[in-house]
C-alpha positions as MATLAB code, in Angstrom:
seq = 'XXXXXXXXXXXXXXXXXXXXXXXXXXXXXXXXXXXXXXXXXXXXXXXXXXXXXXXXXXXXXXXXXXXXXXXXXXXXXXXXXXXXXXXXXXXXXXXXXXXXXXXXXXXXXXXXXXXXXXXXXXXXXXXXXXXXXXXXXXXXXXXXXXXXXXXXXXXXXXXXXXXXXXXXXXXXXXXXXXXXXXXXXXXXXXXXXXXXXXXXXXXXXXXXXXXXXXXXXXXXXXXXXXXXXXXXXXXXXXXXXXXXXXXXXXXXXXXXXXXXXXXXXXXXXXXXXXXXXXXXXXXXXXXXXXXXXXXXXXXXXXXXXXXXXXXXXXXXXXXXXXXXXXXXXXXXXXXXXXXXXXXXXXXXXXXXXXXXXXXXXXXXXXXXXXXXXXXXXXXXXXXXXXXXXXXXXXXXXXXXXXXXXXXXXXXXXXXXXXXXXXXXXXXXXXXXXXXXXXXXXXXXXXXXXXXXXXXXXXX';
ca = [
       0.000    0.000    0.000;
       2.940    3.139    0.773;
       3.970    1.747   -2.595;
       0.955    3.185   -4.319;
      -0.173    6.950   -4.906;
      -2.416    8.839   -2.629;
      -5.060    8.699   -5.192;
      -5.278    5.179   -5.597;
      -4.980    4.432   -1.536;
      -8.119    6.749   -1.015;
      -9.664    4.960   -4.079;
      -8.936    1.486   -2.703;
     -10.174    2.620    0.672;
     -13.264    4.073   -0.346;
     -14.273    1.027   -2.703;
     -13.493   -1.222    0.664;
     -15.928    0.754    2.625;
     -18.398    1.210   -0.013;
     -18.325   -2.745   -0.256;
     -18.865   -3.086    3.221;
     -21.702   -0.669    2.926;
     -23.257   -1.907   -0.233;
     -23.016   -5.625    0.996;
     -24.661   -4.593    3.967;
     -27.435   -2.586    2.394;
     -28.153   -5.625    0.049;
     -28.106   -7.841    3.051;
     -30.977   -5.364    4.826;
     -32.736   -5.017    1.534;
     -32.553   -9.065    1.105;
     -34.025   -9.959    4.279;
     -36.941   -6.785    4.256;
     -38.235   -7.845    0.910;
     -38.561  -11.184    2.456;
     -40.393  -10.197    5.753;
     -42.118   -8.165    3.367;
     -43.859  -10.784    1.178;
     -44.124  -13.410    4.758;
     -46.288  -10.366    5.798;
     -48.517   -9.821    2.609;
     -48.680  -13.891    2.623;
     -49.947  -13.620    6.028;
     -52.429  -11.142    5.484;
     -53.505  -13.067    2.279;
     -54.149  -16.208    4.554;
     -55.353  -14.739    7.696;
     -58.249  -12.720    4.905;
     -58.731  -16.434    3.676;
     -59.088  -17.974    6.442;
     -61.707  -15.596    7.774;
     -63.988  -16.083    4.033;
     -63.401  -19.969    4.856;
     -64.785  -19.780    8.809;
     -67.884  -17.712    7.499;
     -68.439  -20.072    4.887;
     -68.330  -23.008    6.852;
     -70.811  -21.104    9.496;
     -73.062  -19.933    6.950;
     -73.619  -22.799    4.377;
     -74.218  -25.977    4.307;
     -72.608  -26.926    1.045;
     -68.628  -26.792    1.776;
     -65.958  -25.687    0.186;
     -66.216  -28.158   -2.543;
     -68.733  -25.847   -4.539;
     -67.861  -22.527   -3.409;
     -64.167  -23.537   -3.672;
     -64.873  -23.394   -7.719;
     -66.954  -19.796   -7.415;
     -64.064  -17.888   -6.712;
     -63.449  -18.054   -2.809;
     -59.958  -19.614   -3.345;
     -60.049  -19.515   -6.883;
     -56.169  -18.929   -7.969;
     -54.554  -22.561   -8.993;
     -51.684  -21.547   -5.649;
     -54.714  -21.381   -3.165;
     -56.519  -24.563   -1.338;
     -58.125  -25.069    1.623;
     -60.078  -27.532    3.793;
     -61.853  -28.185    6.710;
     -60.591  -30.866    9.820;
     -62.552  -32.429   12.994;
     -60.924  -32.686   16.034;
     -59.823  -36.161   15.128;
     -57.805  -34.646   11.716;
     -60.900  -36.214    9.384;
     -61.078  -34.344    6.630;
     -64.386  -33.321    6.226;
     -64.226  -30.742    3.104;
     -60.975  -29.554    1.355;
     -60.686  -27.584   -2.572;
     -59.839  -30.292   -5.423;
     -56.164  -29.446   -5.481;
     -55.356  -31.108   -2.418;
     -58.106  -33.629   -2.159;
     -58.502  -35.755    0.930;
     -54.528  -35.199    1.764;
     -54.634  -33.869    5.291;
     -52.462  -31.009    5.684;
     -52.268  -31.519    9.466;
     -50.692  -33.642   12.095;
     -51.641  -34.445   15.436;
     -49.809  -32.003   17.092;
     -50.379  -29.450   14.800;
     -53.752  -29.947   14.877;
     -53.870  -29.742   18.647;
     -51.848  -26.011   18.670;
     -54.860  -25.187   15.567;
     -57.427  -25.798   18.194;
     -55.975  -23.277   20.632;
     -55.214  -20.198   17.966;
     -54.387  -19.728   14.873;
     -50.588  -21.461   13.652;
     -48.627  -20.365   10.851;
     -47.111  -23.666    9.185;
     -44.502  -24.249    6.164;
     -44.559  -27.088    4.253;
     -42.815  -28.844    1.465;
     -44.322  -29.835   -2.062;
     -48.018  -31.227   -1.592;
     -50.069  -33.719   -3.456;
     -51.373  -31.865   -6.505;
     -48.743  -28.596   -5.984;
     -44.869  -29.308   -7.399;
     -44.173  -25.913   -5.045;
     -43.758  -25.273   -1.467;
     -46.558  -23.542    0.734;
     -47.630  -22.097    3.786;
     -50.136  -22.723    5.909;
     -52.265  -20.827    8.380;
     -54.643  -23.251   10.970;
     -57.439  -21.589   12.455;
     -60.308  -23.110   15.338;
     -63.959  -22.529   14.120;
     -67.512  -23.394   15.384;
     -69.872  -24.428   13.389;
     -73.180  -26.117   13.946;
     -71.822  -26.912   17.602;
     -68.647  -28.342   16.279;
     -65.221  -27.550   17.033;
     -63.325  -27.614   13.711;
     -60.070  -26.435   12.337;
     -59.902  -24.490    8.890;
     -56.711  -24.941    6.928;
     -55.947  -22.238    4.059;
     -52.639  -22.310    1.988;
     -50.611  -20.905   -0.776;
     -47.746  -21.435   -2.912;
     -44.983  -20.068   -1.667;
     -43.271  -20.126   -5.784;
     -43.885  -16.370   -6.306;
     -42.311  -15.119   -3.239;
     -39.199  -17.427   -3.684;
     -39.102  -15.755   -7.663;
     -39.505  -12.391   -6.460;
     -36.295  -13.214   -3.659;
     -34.068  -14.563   -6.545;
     -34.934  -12.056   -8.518;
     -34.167   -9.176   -6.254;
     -30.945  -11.114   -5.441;
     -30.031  -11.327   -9.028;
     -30.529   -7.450   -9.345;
     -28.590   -6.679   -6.331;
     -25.631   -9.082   -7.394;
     -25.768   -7.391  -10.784;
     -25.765   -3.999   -9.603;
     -23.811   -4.075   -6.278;
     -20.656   -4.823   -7.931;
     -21.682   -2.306  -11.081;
     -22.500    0.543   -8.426;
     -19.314   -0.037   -6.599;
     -17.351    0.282   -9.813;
     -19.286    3.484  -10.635;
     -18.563    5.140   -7.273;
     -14.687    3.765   -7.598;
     -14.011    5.150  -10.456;
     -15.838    8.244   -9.595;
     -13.927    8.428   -5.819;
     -10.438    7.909   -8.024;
     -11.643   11.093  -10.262;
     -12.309   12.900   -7.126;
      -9.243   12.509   -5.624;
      -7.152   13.340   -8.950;
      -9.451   16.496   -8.631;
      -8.542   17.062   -5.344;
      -4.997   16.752   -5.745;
      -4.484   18.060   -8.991;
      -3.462   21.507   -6.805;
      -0.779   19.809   -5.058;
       0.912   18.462   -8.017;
       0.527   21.598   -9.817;
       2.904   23.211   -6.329;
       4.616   19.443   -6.971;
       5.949   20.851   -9.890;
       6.544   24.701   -9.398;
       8.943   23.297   -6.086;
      10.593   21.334   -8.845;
      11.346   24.231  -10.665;
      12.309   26.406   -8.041;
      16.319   27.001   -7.269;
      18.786   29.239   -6.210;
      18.861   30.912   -9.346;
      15.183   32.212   -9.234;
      14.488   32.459   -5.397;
      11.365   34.211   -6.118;
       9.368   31.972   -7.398;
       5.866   30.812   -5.863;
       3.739   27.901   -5.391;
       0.256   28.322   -6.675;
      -2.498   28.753   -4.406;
      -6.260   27.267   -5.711;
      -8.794   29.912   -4.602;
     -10.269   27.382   -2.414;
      -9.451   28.621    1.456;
      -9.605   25.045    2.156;
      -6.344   23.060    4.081;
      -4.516   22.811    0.135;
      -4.661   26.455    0.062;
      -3.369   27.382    3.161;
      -0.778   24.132    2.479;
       0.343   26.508   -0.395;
       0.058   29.734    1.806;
       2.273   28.129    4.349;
       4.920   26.880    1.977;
       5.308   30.256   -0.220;
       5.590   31.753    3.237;
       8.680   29.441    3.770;
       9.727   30.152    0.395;
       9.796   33.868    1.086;
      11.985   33.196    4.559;
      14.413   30.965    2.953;
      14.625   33.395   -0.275;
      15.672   36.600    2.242;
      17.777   34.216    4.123;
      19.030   33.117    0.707;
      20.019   36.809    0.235;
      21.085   37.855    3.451;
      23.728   34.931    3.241;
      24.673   36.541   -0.369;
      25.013   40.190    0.881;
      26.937   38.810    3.899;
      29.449   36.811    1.665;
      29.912   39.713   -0.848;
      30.495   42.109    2.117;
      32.356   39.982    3.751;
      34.813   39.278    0.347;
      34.740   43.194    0.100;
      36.354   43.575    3.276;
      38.754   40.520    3.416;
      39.996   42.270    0.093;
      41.448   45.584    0.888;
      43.764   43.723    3.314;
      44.749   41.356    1.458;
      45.584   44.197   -1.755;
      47.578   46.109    0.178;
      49.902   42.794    2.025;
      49.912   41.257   -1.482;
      51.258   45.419   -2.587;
      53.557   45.660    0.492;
      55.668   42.297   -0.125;
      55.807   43.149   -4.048;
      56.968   45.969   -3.307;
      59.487   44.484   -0.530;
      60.539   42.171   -3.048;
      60.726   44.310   -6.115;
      63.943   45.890   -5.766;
      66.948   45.954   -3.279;
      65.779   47.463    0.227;
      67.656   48.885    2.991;
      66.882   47.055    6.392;
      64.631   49.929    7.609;
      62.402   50.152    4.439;
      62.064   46.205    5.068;
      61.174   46.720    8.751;
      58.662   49.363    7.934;
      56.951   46.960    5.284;
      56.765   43.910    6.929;
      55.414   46.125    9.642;
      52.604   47.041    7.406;
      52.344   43.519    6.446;
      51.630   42.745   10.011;
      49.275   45.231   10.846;
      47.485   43.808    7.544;
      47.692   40.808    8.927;
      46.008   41.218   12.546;
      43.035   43.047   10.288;
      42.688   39.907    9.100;
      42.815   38.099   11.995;
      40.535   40.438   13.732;
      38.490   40.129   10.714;
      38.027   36.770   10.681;
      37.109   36.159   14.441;
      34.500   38.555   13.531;
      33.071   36.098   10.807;
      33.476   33.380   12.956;
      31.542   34.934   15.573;
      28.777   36.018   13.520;
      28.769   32.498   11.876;
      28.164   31.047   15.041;
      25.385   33.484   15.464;
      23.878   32.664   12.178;
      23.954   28.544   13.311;
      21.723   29.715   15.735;
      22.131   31.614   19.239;
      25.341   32.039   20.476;
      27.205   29.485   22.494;
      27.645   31.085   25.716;
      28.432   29.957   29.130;
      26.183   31.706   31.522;
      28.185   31.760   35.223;
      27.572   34.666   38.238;
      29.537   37.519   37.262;
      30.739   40.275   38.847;
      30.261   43.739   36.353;
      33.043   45.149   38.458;
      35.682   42.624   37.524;
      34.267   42.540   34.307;
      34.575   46.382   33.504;
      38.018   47.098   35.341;
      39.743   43.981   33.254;
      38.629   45.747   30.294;
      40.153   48.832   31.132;
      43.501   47.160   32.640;
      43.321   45.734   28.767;
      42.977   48.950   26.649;
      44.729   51.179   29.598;
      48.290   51.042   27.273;
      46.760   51.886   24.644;
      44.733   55.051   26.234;
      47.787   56.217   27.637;
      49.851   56.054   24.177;
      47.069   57.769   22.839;
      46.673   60.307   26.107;
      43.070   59.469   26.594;
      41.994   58.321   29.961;
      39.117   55.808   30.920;
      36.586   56.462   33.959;
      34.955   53.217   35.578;
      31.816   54.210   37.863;
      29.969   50.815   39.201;
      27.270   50.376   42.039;
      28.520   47.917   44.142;
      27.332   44.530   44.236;
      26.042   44.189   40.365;
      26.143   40.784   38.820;
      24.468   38.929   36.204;
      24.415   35.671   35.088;
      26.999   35.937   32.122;
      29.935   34.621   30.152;
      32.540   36.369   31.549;
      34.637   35.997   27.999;
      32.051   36.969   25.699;
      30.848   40.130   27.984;
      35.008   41.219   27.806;
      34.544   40.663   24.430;
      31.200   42.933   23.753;
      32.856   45.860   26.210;
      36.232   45.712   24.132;
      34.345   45.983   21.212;
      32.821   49.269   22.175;
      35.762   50.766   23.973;
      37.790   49.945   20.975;
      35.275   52.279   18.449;
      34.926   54.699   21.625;
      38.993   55.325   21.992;
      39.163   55.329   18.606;
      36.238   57.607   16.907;
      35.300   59.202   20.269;
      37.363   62.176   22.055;
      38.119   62.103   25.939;
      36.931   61.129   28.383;
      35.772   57.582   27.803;
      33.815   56.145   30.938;
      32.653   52.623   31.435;
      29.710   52.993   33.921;
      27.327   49.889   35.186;
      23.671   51.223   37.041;
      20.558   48.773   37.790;
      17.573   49.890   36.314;
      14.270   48.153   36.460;
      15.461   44.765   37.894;
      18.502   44.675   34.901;
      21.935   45.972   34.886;
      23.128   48.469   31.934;
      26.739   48.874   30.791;
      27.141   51.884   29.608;
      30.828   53.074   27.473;
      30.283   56.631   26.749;
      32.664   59.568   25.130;
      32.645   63.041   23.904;
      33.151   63.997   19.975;
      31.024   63.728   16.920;
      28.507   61.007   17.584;
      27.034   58.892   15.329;
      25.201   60.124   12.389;
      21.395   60.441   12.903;
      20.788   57.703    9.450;
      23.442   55.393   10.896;
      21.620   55.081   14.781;
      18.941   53.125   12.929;
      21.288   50.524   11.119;
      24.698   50.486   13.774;
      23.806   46.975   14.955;
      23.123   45.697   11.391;
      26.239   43.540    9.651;
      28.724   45.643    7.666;
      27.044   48.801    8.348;
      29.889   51.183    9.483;
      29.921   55.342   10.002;
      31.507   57.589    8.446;
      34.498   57.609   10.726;
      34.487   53.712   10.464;
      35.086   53.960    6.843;
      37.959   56.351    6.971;
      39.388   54.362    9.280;
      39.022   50.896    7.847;
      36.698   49.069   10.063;
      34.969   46.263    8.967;
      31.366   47.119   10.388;
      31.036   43.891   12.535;
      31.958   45.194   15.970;
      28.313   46.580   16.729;
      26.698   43.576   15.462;
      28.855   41.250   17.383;
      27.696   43.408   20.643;
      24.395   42.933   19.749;
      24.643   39.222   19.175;
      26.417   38.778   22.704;
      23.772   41.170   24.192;
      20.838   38.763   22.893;
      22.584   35.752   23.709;
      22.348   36.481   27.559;
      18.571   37.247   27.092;
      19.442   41.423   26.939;
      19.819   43.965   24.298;
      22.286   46.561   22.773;
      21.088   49.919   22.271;
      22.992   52.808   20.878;
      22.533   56.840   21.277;
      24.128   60.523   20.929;
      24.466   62.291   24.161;
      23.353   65.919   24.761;
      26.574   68.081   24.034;
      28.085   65.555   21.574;
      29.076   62.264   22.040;
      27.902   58.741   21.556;
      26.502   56.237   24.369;
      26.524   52.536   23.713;
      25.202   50.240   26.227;
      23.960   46.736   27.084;
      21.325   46.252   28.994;
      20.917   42.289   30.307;
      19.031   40.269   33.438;
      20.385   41.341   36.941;
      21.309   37.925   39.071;
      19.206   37.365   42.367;
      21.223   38.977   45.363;
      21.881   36.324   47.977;
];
C-alpha cells in the first residue's frame, strides 16, 4: 500500500468501505423484501381464512362448490376443513382428501391460529404455507386450513438477489471510479505546487507555489509553503550580501599585504624600508585576523544563538579587566578611561564573551570618540546596563537606525578601515544572555553605547 499513490490508496479505501456498505445494504434489503412478502402472505391467509370460517358457518354446502366460485379460486390457493380427530371433512380439489395436518399441529390449531410451512403437496410441485385456524360451526369444534404457494415469493427473492448481485458490484465500480476522479481532482493543486517546487532554485528564489482559490487546508498548504519560500529566499540573500560584504572587506587587506611584499621584493631594500613593510604587512595581517574572528563569531550566530556559558559575574571585575586591557593603549594615545559601578552588580553571564562585547565598544569609543571615555554599570528596572560613553562627533542620525546591522559602518568607520562587525557582534552577545544593545548621541556631543541584560538574584 505506501507503494501506491495517494489517489489510488483513497480509491482502494473508499471502494473497501463502499463494499462493506453496499453488501450490507443488500443484506438489509434481502431480508426486508422477504419479511415483506411473509407479511402480505400472512395477510392473504389470515383474509382467507376468515372467508373460509364464514363459509363453513353460513352454508351448508362446503368448500367443494364454493371452492370453484371464486373463494380460493387462484390454482396456488386450497383449503379444507378438519374435525378434532384430523378427518377431513371438506378440502378444494387441489389437495383432495390429503390432510395437511398432524396431530400435534392440529392440537396447537385448536388453541389459535398457527402459521405452518410445508414442502411440495399432493397436486402442488411448489412449497406452501399454511395458516390453521379453530372454528364453530353447527356446535362443532373444527379447524380451517388455508394455503398458498410459496413459488412467487421465492421468484420475487431470486430475482431481487439477481438485481442486487448485478448492480452491487456495477454501483461499486461506478462510485470507484468516480472516488479515483475525485481525488485526482482534489490533488491536482498539489501536483501543480509538486511541480513549481521542482522548478524552483537558487537561481530564481522568487518563485511561488500556486495557491487554488479554495481557502480550504490545500490552500493554506500553499500559503504556508510560499511563506517558507519567502523566509528561505531573504535568508538566501542575506547569506549573499553577507558573503559579498564579507569578500569586500577581506579584500582591501589582502591588496595592500599582497602590494607591500611586491613591493618588498621588487627591488633591493635597505633594512629599515624592510622593517617598515613587513610592519605594514603585520598590521594587515592582525586586520585579518581580527576580521576573521568577527566572521566566525557572527557564523556562530547565524547557526543559531550564540554558544555562551552563563556563570555569576561580577560587572566590576568585568569592567576594570577591560580597562587594565585597553589602559596602554589610552595612555599612548593620552586618553583616559573612567569606571563608575554600584557595588554589588552581577548577572548571570559569560565572563569571555561580555570582555569581548565591552572591548568591542571601547575599541570604536577610543578610537572615533574624544576624551573622556567612561565605562559605567547602574541597575535599572530589575537589569543591569553597561554603559561606554565619550565626547566627539557622535554617530550620524541615518546610521543610529542601522549600527547593529552587519557591515554597516559610520563615516568615521570607513575612513578608518573598520569592517562594520563590531556593533553587530555586541548585539549578538547582548541577545545571547537574554538582553539587548542599544545605541545613542548624548546631549553636548558624544555617543553612548550600552547593554542592557538580566540582573542575578542577590543572595
Amino acid at each position: 500500500m505506501r507503494r501506491l499513490s495517494i489517489r489510488l490508496r483513497v480509491t482502494l479505501v473508499f471502494a473497501l468501505v463502499m463494499a462493506i456498505v453496499l453488501g450490507a445494504t443488500g443484506v438489509f434489503v434481502y431480508l426486508r423484501f422477504g419479511a415483506e412478502l411473509d407479511g402480505t402472505i400472512n395477510s392473504g391467509l389470515r383474509s382467507r381464512a376468515g372467508d373460509v370460517a364464514a363459509l363453513i358457518k353460513e352454508a351448508d354446502s362446503g368448500l367443494s362448490e364454493r371452492g370453484r366460485g371464486g373463494l380460493v379460486g387462484r390454482s396456488e390457493s386450497f383449503a379444507e376443513v378438519l374435525d378434532p380427530a384430523g378427518k377431513v371433512l371438506d378440502s378444494t380439489s387441489s389437495v383432495g382428501g390429503h390432510v395437511l395436518l398432524g396431530p400435534a399441529e392440529l392440537r396447537r390449531a385448536e388453541l389459535g391460529p398457527v402459521f405452518l410451512n410445508r414442502g411440495p403437496l399432493p397436486g402442488l410441485l411448489d412449497e406452501s404455507r399454511l395458516l390453521a385456524v379453530p372454528v364453530r360451526a353447527r356446535g362443532q369444534r373444527l379447524v380451517a386450513v388455508v394455503g398458498t404457494s410459496t413459488a412467487g415469493r421465492a421468484e420475487s427473492q431470486a430475482d431481487l438477489a439477481q438485481l442486487l448481485l448485478v448492480g452491487g458490484p456495477v454501483a461499486l465500480l461506478l462510485a470507484s471510479l468516480a472516488a479515483y476522479g475525485v481525488a485526482a481532482a482534489a490533488l491536482r493543486p498539489v501536483e501543480a505546487m509538486r511541480a513549481r517546487a521542482a522548478e524552483v532554485s537558487t537561481a530564481a528564489p522568487d518563485q511561488r507555489l500556486p495557491v487554488p482559490p479554495t481557502h480550504d487546508e490545500i490552500a493554506r498548504l500553499g500559503v504556508t509553503l510560499n511563506a517558507m519560500l519567502g523566509r528561505l529566499g531573504e535568508a538566501l540573500a542575506h547569506e549573499r550580501r553577507f558573503v559579498a560584504d564579507a569578500s569586500h572587506e577581506l579584500r582591501t587587506p589582502l591588496a595592500i599585504l599582497k602590494a607591500e611584499l611586491d613591493l618588498a621584493l621588487s627591488q633591493e631594500r635597505s633594512q629599515a624600508e624592510l622593517r617598515t613593510a613587513l610592519a605594514s604587512a603585520s598590521e594587515e595581517t592582525d586586520r585579518l585576523t581580527l576580521l576573521a574572528e568577527d566572521l566566525l563569531t557572527i557564523a556562530q550566530t547565524d547557526q543559531g544563538e550564540l554558544p555562551v556559558r552563563l556563570a555569576p559575574t561580577d560587572i566590576g571585575e568585568v569592567l576594570n579587566g577591560v580597562v587594565r586591557r585597553f589602559s596602554r593603549r589610552a595612555e599612548e594615545g593620552g586618553r583616559d578611561i573612567k569606571v563608575s559601578v554600584e557595588p554589588g552588580l552581577g548577572v548571570a553571564g559569560d565572563r569571555m564573551r561580555l570582555d569581548q562585547a565591552l572591548g568591542n565598544l571601547l575599541d570604536n569609543a577610543l578610537r572615533y570618540g574624544s576624551r573622556p571615555v567612561s565605562l559605567t554599570a547602574v541597575s535599572h528596572d530589575g537589569a543591569v546596563e553597561l554603559h561606554v560613553l565619550d565626547r566627539g562627533p557622535g554617530f550620524a542620525e541615518d546610521f543610529l537606525g542601522r549600527a547593529f546591522e552587519r557591515f554597516s559602518r559610520a563615516d568615521a568607520s570607513k575612513r578608518d578601515g573598520g569592517s562594520g562587525l563590531g556593533l553587530s557582534i555586541v548585539a549578538s552577545i547582548a541577545r545571547a544572555h537574554r538582553g539587548e544593545a542599544h545605541v545613542a548621541n548624548r546631549e553636548g556631543g558624544g555617543a553612548d553605547v550600552w547593554l542592557t541584560l538580566p540582573a542575578a538574584s542577590r543572595q
